[in-house]
N, C-alpha and C positions, 0 to 999 in steps of 0.2 A: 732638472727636477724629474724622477721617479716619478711615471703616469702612476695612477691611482687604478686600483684592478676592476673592471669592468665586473660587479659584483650586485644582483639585486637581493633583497631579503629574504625573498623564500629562498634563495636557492643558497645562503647563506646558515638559514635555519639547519635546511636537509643535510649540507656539510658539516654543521654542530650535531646533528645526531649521530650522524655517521661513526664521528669519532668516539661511540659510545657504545659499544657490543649489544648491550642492554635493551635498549632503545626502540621502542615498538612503534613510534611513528605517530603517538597522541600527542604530544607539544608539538609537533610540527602543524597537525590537523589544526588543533586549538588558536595556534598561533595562523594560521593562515584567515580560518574567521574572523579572527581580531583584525588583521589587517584590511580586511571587508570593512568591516564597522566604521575602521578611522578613513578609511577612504570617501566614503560617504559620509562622515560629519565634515571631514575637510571641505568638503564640495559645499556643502549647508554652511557652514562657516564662512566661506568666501564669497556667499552668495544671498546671505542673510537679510542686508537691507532692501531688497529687491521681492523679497517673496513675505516679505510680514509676520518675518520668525524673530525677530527683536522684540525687547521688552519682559514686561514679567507677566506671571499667568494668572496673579494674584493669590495666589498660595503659596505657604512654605513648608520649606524642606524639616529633617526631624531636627533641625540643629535651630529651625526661629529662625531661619533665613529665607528673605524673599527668592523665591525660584524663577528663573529667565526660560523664556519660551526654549532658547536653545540649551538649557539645563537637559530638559527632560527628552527634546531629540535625543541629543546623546544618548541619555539614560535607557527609552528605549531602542534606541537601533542597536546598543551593544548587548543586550539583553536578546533581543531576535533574531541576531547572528550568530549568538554563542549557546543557546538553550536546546536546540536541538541534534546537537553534535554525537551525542553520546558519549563525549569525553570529560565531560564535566559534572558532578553527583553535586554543588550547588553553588551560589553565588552569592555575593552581596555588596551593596552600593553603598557611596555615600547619600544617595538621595531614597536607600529607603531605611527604615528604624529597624527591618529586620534579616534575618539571609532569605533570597530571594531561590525560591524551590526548580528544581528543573522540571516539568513536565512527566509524566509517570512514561517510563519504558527508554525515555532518555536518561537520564539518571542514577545511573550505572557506571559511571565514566570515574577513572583513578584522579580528577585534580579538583579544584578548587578555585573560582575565578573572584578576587577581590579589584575594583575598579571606583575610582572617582571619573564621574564622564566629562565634566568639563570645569577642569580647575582654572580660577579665577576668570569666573562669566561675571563679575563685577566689571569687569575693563571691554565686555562684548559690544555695548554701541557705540565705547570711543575709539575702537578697531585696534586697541593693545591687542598682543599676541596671547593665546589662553592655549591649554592642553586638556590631556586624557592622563589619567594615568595607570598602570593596573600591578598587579601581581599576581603569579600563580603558583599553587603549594599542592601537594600530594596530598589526599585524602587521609585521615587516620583512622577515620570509623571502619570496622568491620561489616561484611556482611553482602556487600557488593547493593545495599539498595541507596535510601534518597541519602545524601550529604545532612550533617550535623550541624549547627553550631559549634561544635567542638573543631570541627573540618575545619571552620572560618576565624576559629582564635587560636591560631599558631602563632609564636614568635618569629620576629622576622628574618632568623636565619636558618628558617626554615624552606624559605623561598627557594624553588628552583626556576622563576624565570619575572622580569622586573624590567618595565619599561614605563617610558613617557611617549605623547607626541606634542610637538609645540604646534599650532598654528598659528603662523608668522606670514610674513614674506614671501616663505615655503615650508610646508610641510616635511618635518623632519621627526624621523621613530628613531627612537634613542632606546636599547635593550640590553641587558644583560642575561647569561643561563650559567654563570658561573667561572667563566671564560673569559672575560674582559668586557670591558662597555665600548658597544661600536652604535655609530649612528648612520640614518639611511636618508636619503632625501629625495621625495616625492617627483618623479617626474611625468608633467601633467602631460605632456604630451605622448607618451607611452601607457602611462599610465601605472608606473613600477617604481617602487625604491630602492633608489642604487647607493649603494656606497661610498659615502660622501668623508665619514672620521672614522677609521679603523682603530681596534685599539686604546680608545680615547686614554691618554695619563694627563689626569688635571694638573698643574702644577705643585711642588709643596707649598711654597708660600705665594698668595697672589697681593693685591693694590685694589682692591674690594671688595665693598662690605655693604651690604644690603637686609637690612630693618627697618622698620615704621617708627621713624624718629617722631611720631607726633604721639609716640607713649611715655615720649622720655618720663613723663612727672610721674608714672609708675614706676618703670624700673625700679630693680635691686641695686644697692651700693656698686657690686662688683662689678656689674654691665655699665653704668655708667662709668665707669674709672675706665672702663676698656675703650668704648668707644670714644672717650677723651684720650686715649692716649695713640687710637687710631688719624683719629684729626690734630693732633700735634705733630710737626714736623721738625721744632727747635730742639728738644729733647731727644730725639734718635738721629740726629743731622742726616733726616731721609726723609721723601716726598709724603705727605699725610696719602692716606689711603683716600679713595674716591669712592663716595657715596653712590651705589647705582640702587635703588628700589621699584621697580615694575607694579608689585600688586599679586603678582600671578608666578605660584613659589617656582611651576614649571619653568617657566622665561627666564625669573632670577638664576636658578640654580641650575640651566643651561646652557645658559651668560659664563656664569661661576666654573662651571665645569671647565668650560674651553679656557677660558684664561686665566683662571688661577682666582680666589676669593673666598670669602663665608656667606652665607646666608643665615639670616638666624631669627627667630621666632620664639621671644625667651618666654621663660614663666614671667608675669608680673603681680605686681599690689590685688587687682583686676581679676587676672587669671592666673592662680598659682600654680594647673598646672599646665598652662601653656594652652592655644590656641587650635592647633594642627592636627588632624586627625591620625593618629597610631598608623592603622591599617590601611590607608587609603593614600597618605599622604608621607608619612614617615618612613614608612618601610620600605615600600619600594624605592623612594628615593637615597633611603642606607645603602639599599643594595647596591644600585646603582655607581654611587660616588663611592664608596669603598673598590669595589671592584675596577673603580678608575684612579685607585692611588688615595683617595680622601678620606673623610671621618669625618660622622654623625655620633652625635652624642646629646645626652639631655644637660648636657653639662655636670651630669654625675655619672651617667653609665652610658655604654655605650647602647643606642637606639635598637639595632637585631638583637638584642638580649632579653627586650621587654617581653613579660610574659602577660602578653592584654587580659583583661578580665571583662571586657565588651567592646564591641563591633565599633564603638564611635567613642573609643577612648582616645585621652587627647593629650599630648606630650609638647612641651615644650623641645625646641631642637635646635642644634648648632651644626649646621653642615656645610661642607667646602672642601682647601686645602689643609691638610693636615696638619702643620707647621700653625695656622693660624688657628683650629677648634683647639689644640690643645694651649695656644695662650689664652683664650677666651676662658676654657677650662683653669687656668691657676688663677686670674682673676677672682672667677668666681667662690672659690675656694680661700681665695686671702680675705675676702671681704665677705664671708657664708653668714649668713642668717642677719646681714643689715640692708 
């Protein structure tokens, strides 16, 4: 077997700009803060029940969700790593209602930082695995001063740079800038992310399928005909597909990634239009699994196409192997509006 190229992140980044004439050296700065940030939640993460960062704070987020002490670590560590950089004119989070300002004289900066800080802190004191997730997009406002709201509602193929990190087991940064999705994996002893999946290609079709089947009594017609025909095995004389559901979409859909599968988060009875956040949660994760061979879609259009109309718009989504969102996609179309 072909060793694996001794390969850590920054130094992975700097060769992705390299190969870009263009390239003035702000994504690599940006991106190196960022890797500060998740360094240090990882650390709080793995160390959590020990220092009385569990629990909730008794406040909630703009969505009516109760917030976990390690919500708002997150929220602010990546906010205080990344605000004073000068590469960024603004930002905004899932944990706040509005784009969060950069500091005056910093502010100035050509991009755009969109981030969830810690997706699915629902599973944080049964010790499931949770993540970060972010995107970063080029400013559009003129003028060289503070960032827009305009800045912060681009479509998501608008993205020039889109990652995850899980914490698991071990820490693993998972990114794309257009180029392929490669992931990196933490190592505590040095303290560096090395090059663990170059390249990642999901497979086209995988043998999993990960939804909250305790909505089934909402679903639409067409998703239940699907996932019925997922779990029959008589009918396609082939193995029913294998139920995996975490909670925490990063974990699923980096499960999904590596071995082939769908994740999916549909509109229901409940929520017609779906659960998931656009810009926080959808789009980078478009990027992402497209650029690893996959497809996201809302099961009408494809997810980078959306053109948001607010910060915490929320979209139903089908994402995985591609072979498997476009069966879920003719379901849903044979059975439309029951």
């Amino acid at each position: 077997m072909q060793p694996k190229r001794f390969m850590t992140l920054q130094r992975h980044i700097l060769e992705g700009e390299k190969r870009h004439p263009e390239a003035t050296g702000e994504l690599s700065a940006i991106l190196s803060n960022l890797i500060l940030a998740v360094k240090v939640i990882s650390l709080e993460v793995n160390k959590a029940g020990l220092i009385d960062i569990l629990g909730y704070t008794g406040k909630e987020n703009v969505h009516g969700e109760q917030v976990k002490k390690l919500d708002i670590f997150a929220h602010q560590t990546i906010i205080r790593a990344m605000d004073h950089g000068g590469h960024l004119c603004v930002m905004a989070s899932e944990e706040e209602e509005d784009i969060i300002h950069i500091p005056k004289h910093h502010d100035i900066g050509k991009y755009v930082l969109l981030f969830d800080p810690l997706d699915g802190s629902s599973n944080i004191d049964a010790n499931v695995s949770i993540g970060s997730i972010f995107s970063i997009y080029k400013r559009i406002s003129s003028g060289g001063g503070p960032g827009t709201i305009e800045d912060a509602l681009q479509k998501g193929a608008k993205q020039v740079v889109a990652g995850y990190v899980v914490y698991g087991s071990s820490t693993i940064f998972v990114y794309t800038a257009g180029d392929g999705t490669h992931a990196f994996t933490l190592d505590p002893a040095v303290g560096e992310f090395l090059l663990s999946h170059e390249n990642i290609r999901t497979p086209e079709r995988g043998s999993i399928y990960s939804t909250n089947e305790g909505n089934y009594k909402y679903w639409h017609r067409g998703f239940k005909e699907y996932i019925k025909f997922l779990q029959d095995a008589d009918d396609r004389g082939a193995k029913p597909y294998s139920a995996r559901y975490i909670g925490s979409m990063v974990a699923d859909i980096h499960r999904n990634l590596l071995y082939g599968g769908i994740f999916i988060y549909p509109s229901d009875k409940r929520n017609p239009n779906g659960k998931l956040r656009l810009m926080y949660e959808c789009n980078p994760m478009a990027f992402i699994v497209e650029q690893a061979g996959g497809k996201a879609t809302t099961g009408k259009q494809r997810i980078l196409d959306i053109i948001p109309n607010n910060l915490h718009q929320r979209v139903p989504i089908y994402i995985g192997s591609k072979e498997d969102v476009e069966l879920v996609e003719q379901y849903l179309q044979k059975y439309e509006g029951q």
